[in-house]
N, C-alpha and C positions, 0 to 999 in steps of 0.2 A: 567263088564260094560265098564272100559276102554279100553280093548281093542277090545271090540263091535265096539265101537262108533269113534275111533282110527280108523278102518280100513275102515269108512264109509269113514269119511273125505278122508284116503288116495283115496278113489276110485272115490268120488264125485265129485273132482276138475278136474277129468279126463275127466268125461262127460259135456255133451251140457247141458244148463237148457231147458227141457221140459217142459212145464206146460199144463193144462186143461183149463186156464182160458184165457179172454181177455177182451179188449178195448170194451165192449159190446154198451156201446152210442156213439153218433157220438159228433163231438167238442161243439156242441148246448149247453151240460150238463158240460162244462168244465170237470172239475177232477173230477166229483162227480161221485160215485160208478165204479171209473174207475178198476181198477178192479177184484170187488167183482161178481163173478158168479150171474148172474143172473135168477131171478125168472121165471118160465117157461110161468108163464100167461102174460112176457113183452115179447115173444120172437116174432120175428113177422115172420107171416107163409108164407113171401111172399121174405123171405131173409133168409141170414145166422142169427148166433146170434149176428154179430158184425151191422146189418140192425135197432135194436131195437134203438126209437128215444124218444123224447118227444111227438110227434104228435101219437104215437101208441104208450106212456103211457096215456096220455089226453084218447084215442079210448077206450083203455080197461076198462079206471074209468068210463067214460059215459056209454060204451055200459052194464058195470056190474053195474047197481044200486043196490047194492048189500053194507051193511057196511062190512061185513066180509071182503071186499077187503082193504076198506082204515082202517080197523083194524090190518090188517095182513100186510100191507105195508104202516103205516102211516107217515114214513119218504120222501117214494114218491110222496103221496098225499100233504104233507104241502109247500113240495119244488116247486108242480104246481102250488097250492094254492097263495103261494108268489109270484110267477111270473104273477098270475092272471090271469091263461087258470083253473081254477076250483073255484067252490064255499066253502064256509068253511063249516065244515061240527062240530058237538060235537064229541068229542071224550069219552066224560063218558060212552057213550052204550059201549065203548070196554072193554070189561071183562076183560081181560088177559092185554091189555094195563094198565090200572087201577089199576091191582093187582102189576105189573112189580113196577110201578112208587110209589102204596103203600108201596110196601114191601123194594126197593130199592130207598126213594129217591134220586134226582139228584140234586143239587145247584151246585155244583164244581165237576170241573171233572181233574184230575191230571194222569202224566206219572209216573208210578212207573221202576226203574230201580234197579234189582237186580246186582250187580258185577259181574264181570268176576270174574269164579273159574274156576284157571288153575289146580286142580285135576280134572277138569272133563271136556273133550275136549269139550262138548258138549254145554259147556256156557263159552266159552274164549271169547267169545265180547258179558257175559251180556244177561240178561234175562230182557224183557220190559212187562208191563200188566196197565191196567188203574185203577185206583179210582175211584166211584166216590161216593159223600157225597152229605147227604142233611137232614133238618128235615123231621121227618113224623109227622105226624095230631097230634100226642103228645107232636110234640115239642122233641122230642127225635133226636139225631143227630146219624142217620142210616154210615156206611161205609162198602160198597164190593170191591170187587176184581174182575172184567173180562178181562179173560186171554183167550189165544189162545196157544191149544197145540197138540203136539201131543204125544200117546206112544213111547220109547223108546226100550222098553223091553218085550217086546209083540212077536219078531218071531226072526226066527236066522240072524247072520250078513248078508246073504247074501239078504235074502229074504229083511230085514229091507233097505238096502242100494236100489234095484230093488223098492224099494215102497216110499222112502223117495226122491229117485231124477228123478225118473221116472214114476213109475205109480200113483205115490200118495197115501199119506196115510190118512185115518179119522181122522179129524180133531175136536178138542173138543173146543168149544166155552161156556165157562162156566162161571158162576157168583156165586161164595163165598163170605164169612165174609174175611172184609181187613185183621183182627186178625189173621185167619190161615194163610192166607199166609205170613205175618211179621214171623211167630213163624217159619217156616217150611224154609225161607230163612235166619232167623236171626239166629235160632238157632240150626236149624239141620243141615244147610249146610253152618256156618258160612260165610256168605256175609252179608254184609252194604249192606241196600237197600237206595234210593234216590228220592224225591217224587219233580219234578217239577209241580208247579198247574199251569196250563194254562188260558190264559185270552182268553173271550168269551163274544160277543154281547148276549141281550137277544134272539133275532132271533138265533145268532148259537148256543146256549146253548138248545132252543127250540128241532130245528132240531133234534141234536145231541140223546136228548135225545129220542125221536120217531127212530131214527136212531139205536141206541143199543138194543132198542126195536126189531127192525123190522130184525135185524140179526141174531136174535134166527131161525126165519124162513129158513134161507140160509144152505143149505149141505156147507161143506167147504171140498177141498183136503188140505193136508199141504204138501208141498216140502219143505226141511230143505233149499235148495240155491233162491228159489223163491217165494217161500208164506209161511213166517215164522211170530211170534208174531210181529216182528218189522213190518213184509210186509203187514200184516192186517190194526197195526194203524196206517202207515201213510194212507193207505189207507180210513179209515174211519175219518183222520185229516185232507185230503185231501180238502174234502167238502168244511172245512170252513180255510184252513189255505193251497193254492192254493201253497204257494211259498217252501214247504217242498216237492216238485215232484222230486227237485235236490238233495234231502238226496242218498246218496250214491252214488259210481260208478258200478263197477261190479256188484255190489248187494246189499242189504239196512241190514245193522244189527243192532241193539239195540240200539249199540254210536252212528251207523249214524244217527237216528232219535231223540236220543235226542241232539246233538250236532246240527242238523239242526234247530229244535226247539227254543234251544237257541239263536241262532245266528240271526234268523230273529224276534227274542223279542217277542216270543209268551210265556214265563216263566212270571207268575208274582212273584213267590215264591221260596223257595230254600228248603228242609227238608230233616235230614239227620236221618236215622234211624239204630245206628253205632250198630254193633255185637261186644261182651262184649270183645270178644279178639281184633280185629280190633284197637278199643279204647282204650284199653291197651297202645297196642301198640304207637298208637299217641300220647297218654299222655306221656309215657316214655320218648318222647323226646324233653319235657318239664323242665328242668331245675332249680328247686325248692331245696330247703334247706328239712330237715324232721321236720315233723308238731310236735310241742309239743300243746297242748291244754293249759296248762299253761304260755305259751309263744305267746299266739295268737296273740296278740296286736302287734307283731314283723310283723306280716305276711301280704301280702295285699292283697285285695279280689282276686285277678287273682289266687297269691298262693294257699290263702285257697279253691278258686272253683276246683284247677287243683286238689289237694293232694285229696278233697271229692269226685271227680268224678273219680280218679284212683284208690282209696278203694272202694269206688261201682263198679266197672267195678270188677272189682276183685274178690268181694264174686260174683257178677253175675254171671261169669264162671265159678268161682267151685261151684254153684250150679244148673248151668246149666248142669255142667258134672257129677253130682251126688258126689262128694267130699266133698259136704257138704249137712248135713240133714235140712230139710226145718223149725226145730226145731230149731237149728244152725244160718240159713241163716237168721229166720227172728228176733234171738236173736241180730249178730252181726248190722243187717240194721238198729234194735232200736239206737243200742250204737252208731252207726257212727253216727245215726242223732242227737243223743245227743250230746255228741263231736262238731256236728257244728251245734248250735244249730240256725242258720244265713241260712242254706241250701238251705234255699227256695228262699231268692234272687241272687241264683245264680244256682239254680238247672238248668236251662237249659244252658247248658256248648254252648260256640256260634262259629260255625263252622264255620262262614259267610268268613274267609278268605281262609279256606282249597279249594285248587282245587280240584273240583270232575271232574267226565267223561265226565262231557261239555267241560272241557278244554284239553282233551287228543288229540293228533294226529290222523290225517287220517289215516285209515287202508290200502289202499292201497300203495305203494311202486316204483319206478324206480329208479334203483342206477347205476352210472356210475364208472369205477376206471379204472386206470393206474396202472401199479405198472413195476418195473424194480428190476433186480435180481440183485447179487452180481456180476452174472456174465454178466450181462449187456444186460440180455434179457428182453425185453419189452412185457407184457401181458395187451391184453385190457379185460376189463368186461362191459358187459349189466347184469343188474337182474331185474327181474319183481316178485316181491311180491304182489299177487291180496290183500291178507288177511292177515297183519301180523304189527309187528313194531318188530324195532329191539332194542338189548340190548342201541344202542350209539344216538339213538331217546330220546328227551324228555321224560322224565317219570313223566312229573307235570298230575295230574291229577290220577294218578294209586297210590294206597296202598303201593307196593313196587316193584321193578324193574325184570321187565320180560321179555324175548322175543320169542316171537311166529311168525310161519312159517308155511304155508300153499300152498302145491303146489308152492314154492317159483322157479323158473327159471333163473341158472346162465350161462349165455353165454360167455365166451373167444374166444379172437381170440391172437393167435400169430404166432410173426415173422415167424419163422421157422416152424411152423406146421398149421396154419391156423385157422377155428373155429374148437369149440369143446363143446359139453355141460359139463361147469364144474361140474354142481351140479345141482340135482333136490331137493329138499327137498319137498317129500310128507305130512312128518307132522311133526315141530320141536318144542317142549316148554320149556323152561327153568324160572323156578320160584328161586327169590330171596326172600324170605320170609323170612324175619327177625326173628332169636330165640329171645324168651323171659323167663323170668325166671318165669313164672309164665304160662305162655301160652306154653312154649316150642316153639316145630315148626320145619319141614324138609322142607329146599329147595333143589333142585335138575333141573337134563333135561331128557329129554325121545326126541330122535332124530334118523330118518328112512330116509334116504336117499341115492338115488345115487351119487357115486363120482367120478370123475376123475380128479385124484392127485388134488381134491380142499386143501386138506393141502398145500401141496407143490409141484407144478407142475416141479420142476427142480433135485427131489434126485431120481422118479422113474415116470414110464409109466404105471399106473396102473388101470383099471374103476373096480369097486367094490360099491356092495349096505353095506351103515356101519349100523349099530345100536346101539348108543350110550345111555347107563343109569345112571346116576348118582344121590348121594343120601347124603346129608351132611348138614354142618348148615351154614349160613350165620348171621351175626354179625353185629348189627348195633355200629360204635367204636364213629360217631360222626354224628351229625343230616345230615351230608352232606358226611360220608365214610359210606360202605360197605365194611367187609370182607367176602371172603366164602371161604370155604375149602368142594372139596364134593372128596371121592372115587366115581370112576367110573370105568365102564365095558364096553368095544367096540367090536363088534362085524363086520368082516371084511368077506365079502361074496364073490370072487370071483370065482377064477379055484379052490379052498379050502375055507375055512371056518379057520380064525383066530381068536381067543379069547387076547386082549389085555386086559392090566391092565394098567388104566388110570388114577391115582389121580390130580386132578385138585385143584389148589388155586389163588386167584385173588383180587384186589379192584374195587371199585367204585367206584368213584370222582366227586360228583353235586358239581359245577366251577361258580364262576359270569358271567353274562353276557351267560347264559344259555349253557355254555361248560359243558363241561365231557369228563372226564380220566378215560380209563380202563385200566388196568394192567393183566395180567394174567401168567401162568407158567406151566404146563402140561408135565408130565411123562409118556411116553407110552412106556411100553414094552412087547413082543408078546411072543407067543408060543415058538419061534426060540429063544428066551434071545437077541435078538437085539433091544437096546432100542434106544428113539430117544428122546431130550429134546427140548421143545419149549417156547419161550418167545414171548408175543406179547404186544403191548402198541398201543393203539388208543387214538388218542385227535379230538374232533368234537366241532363245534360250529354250535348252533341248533338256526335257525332262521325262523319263521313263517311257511312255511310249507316243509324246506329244511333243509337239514345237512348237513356240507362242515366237510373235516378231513384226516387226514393222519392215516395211520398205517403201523408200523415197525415191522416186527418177523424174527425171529432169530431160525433157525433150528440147532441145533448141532443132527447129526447121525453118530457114528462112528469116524472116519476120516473126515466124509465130513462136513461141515459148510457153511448155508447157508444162507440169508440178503435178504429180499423182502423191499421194500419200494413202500406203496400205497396212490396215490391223491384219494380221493374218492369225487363224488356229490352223495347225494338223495333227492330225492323229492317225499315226500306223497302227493295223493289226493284222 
């Protein structure tokens, strides 16, 4: 599956986005149902499908006095309705409308956003689906899940790639219990999910909800770059919340929709619903004494709530991974609550300061840099990263430090040789995932790119596609370092095919005033036994949506020794 789904990406960023779909109403409709393929009974027979208006929506409700019409489309009906070109009409004769809204009530409607898992390319920027709650006629508090998706694993790479960016693939537009999907992202695929609740007039909450009704009716294509989960809901947020039409640039993914969301104050609420490891994690770098229960009176609520919620997070895992018998799990959960026999006014641990993915960085990229050699050559660089952040970006708002590259494009031009594409990077990730003694944990990178002498343009003249893997632990030593140590393997494809051995070790340094220091150190030696040692140190300072910073490396090969020094700008949006 990774490397299915790996080779889509590399292919996909290569291509144009085509879609099936478009701008089906004219500006009359604003953003609404912009667009969402439209119904064939609005198409109008006297134009394309981009012709369809309000005056030949109004034509077809009149001309069909028919309920099965404003049953089947009662989103569109309520929106004339409101504008006062139709009459109101009941909506109780509608069976299936009726049953929808019995079986799933609506009162709140919320963004749920699963985390980016960088084991699996396919949700590096996040998985989005909506909530939505409400009582039913018993007073019982109902909660689904509608999601948009499509298969992944349904035909071979190639085919899936020709269908996912090109011809479109079947699209599932589904409505489940919220509970499976928490269980199935929380625990089978360990990601933190994130539940922003949205604020909504009665009127937009109204709509809305005839709206997610009236979508079960629509065929949908999915294109992974152009009509994905995220490209859906803004699309149907669009209706009532006009100013999220500038969520993204090249293309709209999961953080850009929630982070739009946020930003123009359409959140009313914040929920965090942390995966047992996850939490661990966080708590760990918490700073507490060890609990005696005898000794309680020493301790203060913040203590005793951190120590009770990282002993819960704890049996949670080993019994979620079956380590422990549910015999076990729910012996020791007794004793822990006995132990803090206070639990309950503290049981919900308050996340309210942690940055989640509203405050992460724009995914796109433009970095500028200078650098001058030992020998006093001067090399310029352009890079455009459509899809990515890098390792020396902010990392408020992410779990732990990663950086990802997508069709990344690095441009040089120098003195003496002129332009040249330094480096393509098809598809790069690098996860810092911190070990735990209890969770374990391997970070690592997986990196597929063209290069030419992007190491070092001054010891050789070389263009060669590399592939780089590495596989090792990183170390949290202080809430603010990172160690990692990973062995690594490179692979060097030129006029031959070279296999290096690459062990790599490095730090991580979150700095005041939103800097960061990397450190790193890398040993490569090839087939030939000629090895080359490299040091590099980067210092940035990350300001709102730019990075200014220098970086110095140090090439020892052989005899030759060599000293880059780089100004860099970048700027996300």
């Amino acid at each position: 599956m990774f490397l299915k789904t790996s080779a889509i990406f590399i292919i996909c960023f290569l291509s144009l986005p085509v879609t099936s779909y478009g701008h089906f109403f004219n500006n009359d409709w604003g953003p609404i149902f912009a667009e969402i393929p439209l119904p064939q009974e609005f198409i109008s027979t006297k134009g394309s499908k981009s012709a369809a208006s309000i005056p030949n929506h109004v034509d077809v409700f009149q001309k069909h006095q028919d309920q099965k019409l404003y049953c089947k489309y009662p989103a569109r009906y309520f929106y004339l309705n409101q504008k006062g070109l139709l009459p109101s009409v009941d909506y109780t004769h509608c069976q299936d409308l009726q049953e929808f809204l019995k079986r799933a009530p609506i009162q709140e409607i919320s963004i749920m956003f699963a985390a980016e898992s960088l084991t699996q390319p396919a949700s590096i920027v996040g998985h989005s689906f909506l909530k939505i709650s409400g009582l039913d006629d018993e007073k019982i508090k109902r909660e689904h899940a509608i999601s948009f998706f499509t298969r992944m694993d349904d035909v071979n790479a190639v085919t899936l790639f020709i269908q996912s960016f090109l011809t479109g693939k079947k699209g599932y537009y589904v409505l489940g219990p919220l509970s499976e999907s928490i269980d199935y992202y929380i625990k089978k695929e360990g990601r933190t999910l994130w539940e922003y609740k949205l604020k909504f007039s009665e009127e937009e909450l109204e709509f809305l909800r005839l709206y997610l009704f009236e979508l079960k009716n629509i065929k949908f294509k999915y294109y992974f770059h152009g009509f994905n989960c995220a490209t859906l809901l803004q699309q149907i947020l669009l209706s009532v919340y006009p100013e999220i039409d500038k969520a993204g640039h090249l293309w709209v993914t999961p953080l850009d929709l929630v982070k739009s969301l946020y930003q123009h104050d359409r959140v009313e609420e914040r929920v965090i619903y942390p995966n047992s490891g996850w939490l661990l994690r966080q708590l760990d770098q918490e700073k507490v004494s060890s609990y005696q229960k005898d000794s309680a009176e020493n301790f203060s609520e913040k203590d005793k709530a951190i120590t009770y919620h990282r002993l819960k997070a704890k049996q949670n895992y080993l019994f979620e991974r079956h380590k422990l018998s549910f015999k076990e799990y729910k012996s020791q959960t007794q004793k822990l609550d006995e132990d803090f026999e206070d639990h309950k006014d503290y049981d919900q641990l308050s996340f309210e300061n942690l940055k989640g993915p509203e405050h992460t960085v724009q995914d796109s990229q433009i970095y500028f840099g200078a650098t001058r050699s030992s020998g006093g050559h001067m090399l310029y660089r352009l890079s455009l990263l459509p899809l990515s952040h890098q390792l020396f970006n902010a990392s408020k708002g992410r779990a732990f430090e990663s950086e990802v590259k997508l069709l990344g494009v690095d441009l040089a031009y120098l003195e003496d040789d002129g332009f040249r594409l330094r480096e393509l990077n098809l598809f790069k990730i690098q996860t810092y995932s911190t070990h735990n003694k209890v969770t374990g944990g391997l970070s690592g990178q997986f990196d597929l790119s063209f290069k030419h002498n992007a190491q070092n343009l001054f010891l050789e003249d070389k263009k060669r596609l590399e592939i780089t893997t590495s596989l090792g632990k990183t170390f949290r030593l202080h809430p603010d370092i990172d160690f990692y140590l990973w062995p690594s393997v490179n692979v060097f494809i030129s006029d031959k095919t070279d296999f290096i051995f690459n062990p790599q070790t490095g730090l991580i340094l979150r700095e005041i005033f939103n800097m960061k220091t990397l450190m790193s150190y890398e040993y490569q030696l090839n087939t030939d036994r000629k090895d080359i040692h490299i040091l590099n140190l980067t210092h940035t300072i990350n300001f709102g949506n730019s990075s200014i910073g220098v970086n110095y490396s140090r090439y020892f090969k052989n005899e030759q020794n060599q000293e880059q020094l780089e100004a860099f700008l970048a700027i996300t949006f």
